[in-house]
N, C-alpha and C positions, 0 to 999 in steps of 0.2 A: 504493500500500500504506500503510496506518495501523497505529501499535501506538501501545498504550496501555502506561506508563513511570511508576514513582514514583522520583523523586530521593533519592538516598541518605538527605542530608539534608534531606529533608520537613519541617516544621513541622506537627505533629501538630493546631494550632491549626484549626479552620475553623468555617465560621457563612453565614451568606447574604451577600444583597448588601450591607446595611448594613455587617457587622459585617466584614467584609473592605473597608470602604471605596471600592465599586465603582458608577461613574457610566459606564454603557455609550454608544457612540456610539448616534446616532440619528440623525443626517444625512445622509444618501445623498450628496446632492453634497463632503461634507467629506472621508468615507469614499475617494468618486473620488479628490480631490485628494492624497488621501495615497497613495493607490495610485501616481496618478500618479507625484507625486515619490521613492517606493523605487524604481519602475522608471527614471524617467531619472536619479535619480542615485545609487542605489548598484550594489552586485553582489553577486554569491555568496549560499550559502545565508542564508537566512532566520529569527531566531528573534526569537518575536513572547513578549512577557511579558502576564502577566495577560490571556487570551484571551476570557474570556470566555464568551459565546454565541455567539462566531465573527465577531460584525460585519466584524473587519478580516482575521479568517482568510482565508474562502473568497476575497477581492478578492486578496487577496495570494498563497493560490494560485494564483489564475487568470495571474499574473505567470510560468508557468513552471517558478519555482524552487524547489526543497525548500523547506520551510517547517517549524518545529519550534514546536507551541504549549504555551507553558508556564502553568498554569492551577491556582490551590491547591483550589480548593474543588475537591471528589469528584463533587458532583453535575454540574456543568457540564463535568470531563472526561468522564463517563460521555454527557453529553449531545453532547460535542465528539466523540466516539468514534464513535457512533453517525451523525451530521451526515456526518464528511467520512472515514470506513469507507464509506458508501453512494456519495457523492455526487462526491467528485472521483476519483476511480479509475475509475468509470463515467460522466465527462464528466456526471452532472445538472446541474441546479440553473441560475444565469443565466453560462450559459460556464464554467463550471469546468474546470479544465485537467485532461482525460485523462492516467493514469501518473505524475501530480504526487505527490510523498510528501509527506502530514501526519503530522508525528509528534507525536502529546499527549503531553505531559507532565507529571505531578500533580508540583508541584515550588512553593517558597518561591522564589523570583526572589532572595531576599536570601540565599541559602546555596545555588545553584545553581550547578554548576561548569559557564560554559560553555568550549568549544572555544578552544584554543589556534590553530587555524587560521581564514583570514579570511571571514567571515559580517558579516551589518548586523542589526541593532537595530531592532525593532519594538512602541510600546510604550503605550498606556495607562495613564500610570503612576497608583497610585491617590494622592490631593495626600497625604496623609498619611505616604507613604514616596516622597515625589520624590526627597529628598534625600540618603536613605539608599540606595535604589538610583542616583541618578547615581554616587555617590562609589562602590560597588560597582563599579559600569561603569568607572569613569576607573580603575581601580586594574589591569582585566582587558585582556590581552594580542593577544587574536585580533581582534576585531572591527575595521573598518575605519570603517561607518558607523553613525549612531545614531537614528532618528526618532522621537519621545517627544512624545507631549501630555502635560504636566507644567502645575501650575497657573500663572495668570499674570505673576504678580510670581516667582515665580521663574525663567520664560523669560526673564524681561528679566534677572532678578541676573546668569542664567547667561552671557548672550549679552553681557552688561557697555551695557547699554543703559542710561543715565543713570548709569553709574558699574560698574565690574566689581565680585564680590564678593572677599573671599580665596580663595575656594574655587576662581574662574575664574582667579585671576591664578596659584594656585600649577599648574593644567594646564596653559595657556594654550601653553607649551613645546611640547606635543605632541599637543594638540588645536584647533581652529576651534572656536568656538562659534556659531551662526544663529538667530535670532529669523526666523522663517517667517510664521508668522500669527497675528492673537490667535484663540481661538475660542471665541463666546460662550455662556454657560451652556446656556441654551436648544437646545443641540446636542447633547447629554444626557439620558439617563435613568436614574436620577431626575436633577433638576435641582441640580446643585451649588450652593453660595451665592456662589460666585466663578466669574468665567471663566477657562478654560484656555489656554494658547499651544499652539503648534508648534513643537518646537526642534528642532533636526539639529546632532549632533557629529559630526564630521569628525576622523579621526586625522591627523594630519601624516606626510605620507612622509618631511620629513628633520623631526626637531625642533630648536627651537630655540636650546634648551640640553641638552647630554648627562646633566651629573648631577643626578637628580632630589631627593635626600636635599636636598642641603646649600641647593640651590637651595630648594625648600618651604618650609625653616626659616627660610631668607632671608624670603621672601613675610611668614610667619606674623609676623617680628620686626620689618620696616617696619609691618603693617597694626595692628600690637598699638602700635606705641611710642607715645609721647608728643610731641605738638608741634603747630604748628598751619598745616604747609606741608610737602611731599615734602621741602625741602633738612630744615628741620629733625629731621624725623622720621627720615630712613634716617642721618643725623651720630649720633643715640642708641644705634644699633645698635652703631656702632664697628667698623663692617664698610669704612666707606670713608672715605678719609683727606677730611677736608673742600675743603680745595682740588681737590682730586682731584673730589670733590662738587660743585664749585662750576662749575667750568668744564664739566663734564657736562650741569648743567643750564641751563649757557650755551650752549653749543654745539647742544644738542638743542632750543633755542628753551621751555622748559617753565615754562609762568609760576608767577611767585612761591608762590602759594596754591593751587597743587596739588596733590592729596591724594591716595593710593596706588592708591585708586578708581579714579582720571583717567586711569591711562598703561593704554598698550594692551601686547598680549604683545611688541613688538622693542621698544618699552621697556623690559620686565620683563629680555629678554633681554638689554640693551647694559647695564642699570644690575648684574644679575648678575656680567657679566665684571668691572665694576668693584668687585664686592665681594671675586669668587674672585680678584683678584692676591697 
């Protein structure tokens, strides 16, 4: 069964493929592989953002599982409506899962209330609101897992692949971040000017650290200070008595000129406790 759905708060805004920022996949074998990897590694219900013309819909109904596609432009859910109203409820098309629910949704992904219960993340993000929707994402309660082509350089920021950003160190608590695969422009249509990665966030069953506030501000006060080494830098904060500082970063083996970038999340986590005494 299919229904067609506008989200409360819609963004009245629309336009075609340009003007909504939209480079569709084109790769058949990439498509697979992402199929692939929702089904072995996440679970539960499905909601896929910025859908499309279906590329990674129909593959990811064919997985089984409810699928909720969220889609601003009018014309393309009218077109999503019509595609998988016919086609997976009557098993068409190349396998499509018989009795599978698509549910369209004419809906803004950045003002989209989803589900407070556990579903995964499916996502063509368009490079222009990578950002703006991850940190939407990181902020929302239900999901478990996250699969998102997001553009390149920000796979790596996020994944902390030559250095974390602040934005990964202040999650990092209670999410994973994965660098999957780059994927190069030419995988696209139209053809981007940059290439895109594969990232997959992963929610942490226990987190790291409990309180999120005081820990973030932490984050935000080491990566902003002044100095030209982690001991210097977090001594500025005046969050951690320096000896106290000193033997922390003797202990933990962390050399001299390392920069807030450097440390990984049981870092972020061990040097917290040493701020929250």
């Amino acid at each position: 069964m299919q229904r067609q759905k506008t989200s409360s708060a819609f963004s009245e805004y629309v336009g075609g493929r340009h003007e909504l920022g939209q480079n569709f996949l084109a790769d058949p074998a990439l498509i697979t592989a992402i199929q692939r990897l929702v089904r072995t590694q996440t679970q539960g219900p499905i909601i896929e953002l910025g859908a499309g013309d279906g590329a990674l819909t129909a593959p990811l109904a064919r997985l089984g599982r409810p699928v909720t596609a969220l889609e601003l432009d009018p014309r393309r859910v009218r077109r999503l409506q019509t595609r998988f109203g016919d086609a997976v409820g009557a098993g068409a098309g190349a396998g499509a899962g018989v009795g599978v629910d698509v549910d369209v949704v004419r809906a803004d992904v950045l003002r989209h209330r989803f589900p407070a219960t556990p579903h995964t993340i499916v996502g063509n993000v368009p490079f222009h609101l990578t950002t703006a929707i991850i940190r939407k994402l990181l902020s929302e309660r239900g999901w478990t897992a996250s699969v998102l082509i997001v553009q390149w350089e920000v796979a790596r920021r996020r994944a902390g692949v030559g250095g974390a950003s602040m934005l990964t160190a202040a999650w990092w608590p209670w999410y994973e971040f994965e660098l999957v695969r780059r994927i190069p422009a030419a995988a696209f249509r139209p053809v981007p000017s940059v290439d895109a990665g594969l990232l997959m966030m992963m929610r942490r069953r226990v987190p790291l650290v409990e309180e999120r506030g005081g820990y973030q501000a932490f984050v935000k006060q080491v990566f902003q200070a002044p100095g030209r080494g982690l001991e210097e830098m977090v001594g500025r904060t005046g969050r951690v008595r320096r000896a106290e500082l000193r033997e922390w970063v003797r202990r933990e083996r962390i050399p001299a000129r390392t920069l807030p970038k450097d440390l990984v999340a049981e870092d972020w986590a061990r040097l917290w406790e040493l701020a929250r005494r």
